[in-house]
matplotlib code that plots the C-alpha trace (Angstrom):
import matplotlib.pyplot as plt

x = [-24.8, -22.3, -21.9, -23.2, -21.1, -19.0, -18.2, -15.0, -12.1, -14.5, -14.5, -16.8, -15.9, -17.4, -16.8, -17.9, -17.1, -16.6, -19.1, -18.6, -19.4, -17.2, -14.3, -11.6, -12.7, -10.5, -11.1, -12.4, -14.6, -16.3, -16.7, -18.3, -20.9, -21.4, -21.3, -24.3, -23.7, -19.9, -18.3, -15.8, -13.2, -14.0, -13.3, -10.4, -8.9, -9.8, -8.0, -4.6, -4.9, -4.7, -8.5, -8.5, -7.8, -8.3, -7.8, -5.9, -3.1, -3.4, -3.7, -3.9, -6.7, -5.7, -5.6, -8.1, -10.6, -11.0, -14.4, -14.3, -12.0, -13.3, -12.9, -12.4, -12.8, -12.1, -14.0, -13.4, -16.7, -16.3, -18.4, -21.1, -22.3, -21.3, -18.3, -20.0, -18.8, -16.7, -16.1, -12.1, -10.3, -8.6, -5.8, -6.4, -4.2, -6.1, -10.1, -12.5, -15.7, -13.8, -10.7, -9.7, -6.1, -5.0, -1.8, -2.8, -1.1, 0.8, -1.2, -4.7, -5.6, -7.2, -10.0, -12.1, -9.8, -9.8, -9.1, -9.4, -13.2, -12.9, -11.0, -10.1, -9.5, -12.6, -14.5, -13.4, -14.0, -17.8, -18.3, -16.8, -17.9, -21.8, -20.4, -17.9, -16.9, -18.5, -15.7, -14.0, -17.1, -19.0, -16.4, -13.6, -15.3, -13.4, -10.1, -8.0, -4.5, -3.4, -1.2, 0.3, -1.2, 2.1, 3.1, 2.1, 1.9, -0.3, -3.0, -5.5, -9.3, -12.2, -15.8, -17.2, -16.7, -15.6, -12.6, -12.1, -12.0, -9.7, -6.7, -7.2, -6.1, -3.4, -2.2, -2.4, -0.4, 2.2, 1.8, 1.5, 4.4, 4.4, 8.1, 8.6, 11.0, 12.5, 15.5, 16.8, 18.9, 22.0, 24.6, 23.3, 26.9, 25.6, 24.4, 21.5, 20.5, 17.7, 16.8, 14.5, 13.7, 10.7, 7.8, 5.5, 4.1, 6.2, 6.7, 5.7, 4.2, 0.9, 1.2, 5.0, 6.2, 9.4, 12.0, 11.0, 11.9, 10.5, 7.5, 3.4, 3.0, 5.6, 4.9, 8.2, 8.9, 11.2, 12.4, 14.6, 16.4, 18.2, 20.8, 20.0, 22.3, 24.4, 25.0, 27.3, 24.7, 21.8, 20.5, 18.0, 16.8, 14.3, 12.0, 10.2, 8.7, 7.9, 5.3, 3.0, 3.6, 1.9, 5.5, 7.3, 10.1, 10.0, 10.7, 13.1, 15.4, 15.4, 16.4, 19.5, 20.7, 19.5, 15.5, 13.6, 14.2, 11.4, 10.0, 8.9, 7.5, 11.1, 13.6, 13.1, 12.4, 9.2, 10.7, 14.1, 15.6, 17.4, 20.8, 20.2, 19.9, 23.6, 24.8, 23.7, 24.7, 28.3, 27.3, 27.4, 24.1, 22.4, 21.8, 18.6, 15.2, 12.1, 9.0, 7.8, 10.9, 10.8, 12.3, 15.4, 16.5, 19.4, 19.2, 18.9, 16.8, 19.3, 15.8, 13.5, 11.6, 11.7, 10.4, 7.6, 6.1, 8.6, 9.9, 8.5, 6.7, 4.6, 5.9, 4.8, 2.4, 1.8, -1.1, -3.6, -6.4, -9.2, -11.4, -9.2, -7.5, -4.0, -1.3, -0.7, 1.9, 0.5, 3.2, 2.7, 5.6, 6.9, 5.8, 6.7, 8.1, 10.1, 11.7, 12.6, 14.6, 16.4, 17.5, 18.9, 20.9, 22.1]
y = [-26.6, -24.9, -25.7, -23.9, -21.0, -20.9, -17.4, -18.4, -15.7, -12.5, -14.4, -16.0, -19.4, -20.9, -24.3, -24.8, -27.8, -26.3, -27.4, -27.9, -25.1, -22.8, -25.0, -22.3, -19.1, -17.2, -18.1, -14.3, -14.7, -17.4, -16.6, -13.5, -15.5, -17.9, -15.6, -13.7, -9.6, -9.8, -7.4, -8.3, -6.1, -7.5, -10.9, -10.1, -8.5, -11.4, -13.7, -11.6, -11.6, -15.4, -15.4, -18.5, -22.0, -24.8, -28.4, -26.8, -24.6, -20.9, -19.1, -15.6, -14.5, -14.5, -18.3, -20.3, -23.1, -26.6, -28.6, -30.7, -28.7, -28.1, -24.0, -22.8, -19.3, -17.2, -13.2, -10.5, -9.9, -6.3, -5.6, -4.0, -3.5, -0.4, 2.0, 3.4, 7.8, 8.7, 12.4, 12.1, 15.4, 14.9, 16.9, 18.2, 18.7, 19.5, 19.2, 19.7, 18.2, 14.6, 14.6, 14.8, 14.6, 14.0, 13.7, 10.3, 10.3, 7.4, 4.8, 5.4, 2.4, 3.0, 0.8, -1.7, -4.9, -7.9, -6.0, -2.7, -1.5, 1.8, 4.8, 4.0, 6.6, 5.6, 6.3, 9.8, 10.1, 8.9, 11.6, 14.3, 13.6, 13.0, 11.3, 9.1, 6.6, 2.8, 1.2, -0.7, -1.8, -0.4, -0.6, 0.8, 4.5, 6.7, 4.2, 4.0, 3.5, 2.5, 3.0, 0.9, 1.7, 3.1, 4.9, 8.4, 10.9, 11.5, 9.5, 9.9, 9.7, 9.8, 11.3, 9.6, 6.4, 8.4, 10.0, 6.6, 4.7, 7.5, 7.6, 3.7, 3.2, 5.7, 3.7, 0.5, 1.9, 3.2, 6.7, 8.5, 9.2, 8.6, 9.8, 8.8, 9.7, 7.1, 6.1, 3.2, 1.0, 0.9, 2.5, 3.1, 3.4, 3.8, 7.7, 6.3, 3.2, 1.0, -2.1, -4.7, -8.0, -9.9, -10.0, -12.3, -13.7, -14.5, -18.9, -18.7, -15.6, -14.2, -10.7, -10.8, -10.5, -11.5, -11.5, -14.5, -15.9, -18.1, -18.6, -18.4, -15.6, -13.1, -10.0, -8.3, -4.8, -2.2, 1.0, 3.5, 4.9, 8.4, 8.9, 12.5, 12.2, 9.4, 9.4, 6.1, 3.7, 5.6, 6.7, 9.1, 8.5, 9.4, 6.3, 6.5, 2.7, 2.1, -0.8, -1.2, -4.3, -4.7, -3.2, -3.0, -0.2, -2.3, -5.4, -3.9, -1.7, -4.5, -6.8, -4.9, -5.1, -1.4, -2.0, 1.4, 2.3, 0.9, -1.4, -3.9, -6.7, -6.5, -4.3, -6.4, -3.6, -1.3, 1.4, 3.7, 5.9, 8.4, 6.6, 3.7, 6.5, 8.1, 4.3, 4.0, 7.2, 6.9, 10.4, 12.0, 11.7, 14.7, 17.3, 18.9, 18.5, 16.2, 18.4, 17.7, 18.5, 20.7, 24.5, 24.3, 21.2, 20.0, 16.4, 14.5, 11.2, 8.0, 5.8, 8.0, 6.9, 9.0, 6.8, 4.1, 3.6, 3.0, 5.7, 5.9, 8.9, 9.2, 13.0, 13.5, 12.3, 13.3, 12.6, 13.6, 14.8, 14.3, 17.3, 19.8, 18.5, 18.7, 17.0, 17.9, 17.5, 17.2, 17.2, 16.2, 17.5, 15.8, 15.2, 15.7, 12.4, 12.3, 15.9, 15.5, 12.6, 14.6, 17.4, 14.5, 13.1, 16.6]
z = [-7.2, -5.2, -1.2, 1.7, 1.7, 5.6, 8.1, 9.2, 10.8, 9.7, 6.0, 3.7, 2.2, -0.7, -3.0, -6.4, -9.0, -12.0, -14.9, -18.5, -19.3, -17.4, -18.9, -19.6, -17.8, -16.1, -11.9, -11.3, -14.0, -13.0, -9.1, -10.5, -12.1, -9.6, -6.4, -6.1, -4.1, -5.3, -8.4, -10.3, -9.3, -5.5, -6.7, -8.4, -5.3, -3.1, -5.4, -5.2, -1.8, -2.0, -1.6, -4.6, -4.5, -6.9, -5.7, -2.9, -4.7, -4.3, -8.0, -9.5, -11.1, -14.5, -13.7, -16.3, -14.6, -15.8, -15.7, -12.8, -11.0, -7.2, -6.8, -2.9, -2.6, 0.3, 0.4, 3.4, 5.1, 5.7, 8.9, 7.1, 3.2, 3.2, 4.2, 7.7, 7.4, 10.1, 11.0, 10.6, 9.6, 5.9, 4.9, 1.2, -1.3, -3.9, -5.1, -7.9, -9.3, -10.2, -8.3, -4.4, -3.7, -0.1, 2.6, 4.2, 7.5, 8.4, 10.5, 8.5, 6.8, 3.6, 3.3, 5.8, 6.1, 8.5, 11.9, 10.6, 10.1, 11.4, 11.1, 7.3, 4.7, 2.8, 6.4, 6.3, 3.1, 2.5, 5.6, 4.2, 0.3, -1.1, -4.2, -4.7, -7.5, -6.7, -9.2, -6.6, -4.6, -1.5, 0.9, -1.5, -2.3, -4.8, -4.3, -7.4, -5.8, -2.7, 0.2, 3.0, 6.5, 8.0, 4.4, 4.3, 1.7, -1.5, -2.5, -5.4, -5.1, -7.8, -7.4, -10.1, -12.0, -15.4, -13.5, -12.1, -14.9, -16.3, -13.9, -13.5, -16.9, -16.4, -13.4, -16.1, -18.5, -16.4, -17.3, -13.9, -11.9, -8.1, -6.2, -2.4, 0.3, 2.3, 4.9, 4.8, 7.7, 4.9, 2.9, -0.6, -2.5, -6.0, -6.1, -8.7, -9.8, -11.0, -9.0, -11.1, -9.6, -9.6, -6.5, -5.4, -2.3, 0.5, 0.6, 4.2, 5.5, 4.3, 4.8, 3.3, -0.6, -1.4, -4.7, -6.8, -9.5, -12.2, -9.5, -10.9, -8.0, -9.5, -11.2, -12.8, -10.5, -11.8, -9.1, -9.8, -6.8, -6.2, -3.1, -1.6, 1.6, 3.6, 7.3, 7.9, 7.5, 7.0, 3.7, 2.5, -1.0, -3.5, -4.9, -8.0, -8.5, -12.2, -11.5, -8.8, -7.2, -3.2, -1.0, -3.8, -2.6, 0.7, -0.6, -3.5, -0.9, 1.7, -1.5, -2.1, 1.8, 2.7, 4.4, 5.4, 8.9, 11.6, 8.8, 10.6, 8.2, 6.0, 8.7, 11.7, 13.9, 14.5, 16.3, 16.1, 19.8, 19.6, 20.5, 17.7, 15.1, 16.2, 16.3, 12.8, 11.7, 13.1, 15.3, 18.7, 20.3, 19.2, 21.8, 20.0, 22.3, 22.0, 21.0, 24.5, 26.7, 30.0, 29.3, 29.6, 29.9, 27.9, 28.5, 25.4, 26.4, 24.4, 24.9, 23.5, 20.5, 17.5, 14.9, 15.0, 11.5, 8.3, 7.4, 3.7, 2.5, -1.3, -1.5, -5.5, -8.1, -11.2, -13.7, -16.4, -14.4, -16.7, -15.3, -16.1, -19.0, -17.9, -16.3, -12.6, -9.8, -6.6, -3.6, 0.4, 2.4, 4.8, 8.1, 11.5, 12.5, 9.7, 9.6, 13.2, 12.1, 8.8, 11.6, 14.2, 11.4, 10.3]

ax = plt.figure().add_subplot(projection="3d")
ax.plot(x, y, z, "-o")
ax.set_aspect("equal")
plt.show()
């Protein structure tokens, strides 16, 4: 018999002592037989996100169980069964009777998470859709891929579980191609190059990865870089990541000495002025205005912020969209925040 479960820090904690005849199974399987009102794919996710222990030792999901063996496992309690419709505007890319494409802004989360229940992607998205795939749970509504909270750009959603399924094993087999736009705090002095180093979770910090090697939490990452322009020690590149790994171009730029600008988990800082830019750049403060400056003024503010999010954008993607039979590009220009940027540094 499995122990009371706990509500502890907006989670639910269970224990279980493995029985004979669980000997073997991999840990997701098993919670999802002994944990009642909980898919698969939600225990799977919970596990990655450290949600898994087993006689105190974190594990990956793949990990097999052994009788005896005392299970802890650790679920988000979203605040509600079910994704609560919010009436937030969406900016569409492209739509038909299987596929929704959309430009995430930066600073949407994308689904309900500890300290985010509102305002999320999927929010806007069971308002402004009446169907939407269930693959990844009730509070993950037509989610196939994701995207960091402060990352904007193009992001792929599924009205119904076939589509889902569809681009899901796309995204598994490494057949769609995703292309972001980033600036890093560094010089980048190879014009092209691949980086591959293995990720897994950060040794000390929970919300970090980190390079690691030889370690059970790593997962081998491959990115393939592109230098568009350099300003001193500035850099804007072109990413195209060829696995999937959680931060992947964060952790793989900052790896290689060149972090994105106002990243704040692997950059150390959360927000770029005007005058740290020129610093960086090895440039004249720029004389151009703020969007908001009196007429006629010409007093460049050396305080004002210009950036607070990283400065990572998912510009392209390109798939098999199984409604219409083809493969398609779908492409989010860039926004605001980081044009104005491109036309300080120019």
């Amino acid at each position: 018999m499995p122990d009371q479960p706990l509500a502890t820090d907006n989670h639910v904690v269970r224990e279980f002592v493995v029985p004979d005849s669980a000997d073997g199974l991999r840990i997701d399987l098993f919670l999802t037989q002994v944990c009642d009102g909980f898919s698969r794919s939600q225990i799977r996710l919970a596990v990655q996100d450290d949600g898994g222990e087993i006689n105190g030792r974190v594990v990956r999901p793949s990990f097999k169980v052994r009788s005896g063996q005392r299970v802890r496992f650790r679920l988000p309690e979203p605040a509600s069964d079910d994704t609560v419709p919010e009436n937030i505007p969406l900016d569409i890319l492209y739509e038909d009777d299987g596929l929704v494409v959309i430009n995430k802004p930066a600073g949407m989360v994308v689904h309900p998470a500890r300290g985010n229940w509102t305002g999320t992607l999927t929010s806007a998205l069971a308002f402004r859709f009446q169907s939407l795939s269930d693959v990844g749970g009730p509070t993950r509504p037509g989610i196939v891929h994701r995207l960091d909270r402060d990352t904007s750009g193009v992001i792929a959603v599924a009205k119904n579980n076939a589509v889902h399924l569809h681009l899901a094993a796309q995204w598994h087999d490494r057949k769609v191609t995703k292309t972001y736009f980033a600036i890093t705090a560094g010089r980048l002095d190879r014009d092209r190059d691949w980086i591959h180093a293995p990720i897994g979770r950060h040794p000390y910090q929970r919300d970090k990865q980190a390079i690691r090697e030889n370690h059970e939490s790593s997962k081998p990452a491959s990115t393939f870089y592109e230098v568009m322009t350099r300003h001193g020690r500035v850099t804007q590149v072109k990413v195209s990541p060829k696995t999937g790994r959680t931060h992947q171009i964060r952790v793989h730029l900052a790896h290689i000495g060149c972090p994105i600008l106002c990243d704040r988990l692997y950059a150390g800082h959360a927000v770029l002025t005007r005058s740290a830019l020129a610093r960086a750049a090895g440039q004249p403060l720029a004389a151009d205005q703020p969007p908001d400056a009196l007429e006629g003024s010409t007093t460049a503010d050396p305080d004002e912020i210009i950036l607070d999010r990283q400065a990572l954008h998912a510009h392209q993607l390109t798939l098999f969209n199984p409604q219409t039979q083809s493969e398609m590009t779908f492409t989010a220009p860039l926004p605001a925040d980081l044009r104005r940027v491109i036309e300080l540094l120019s």
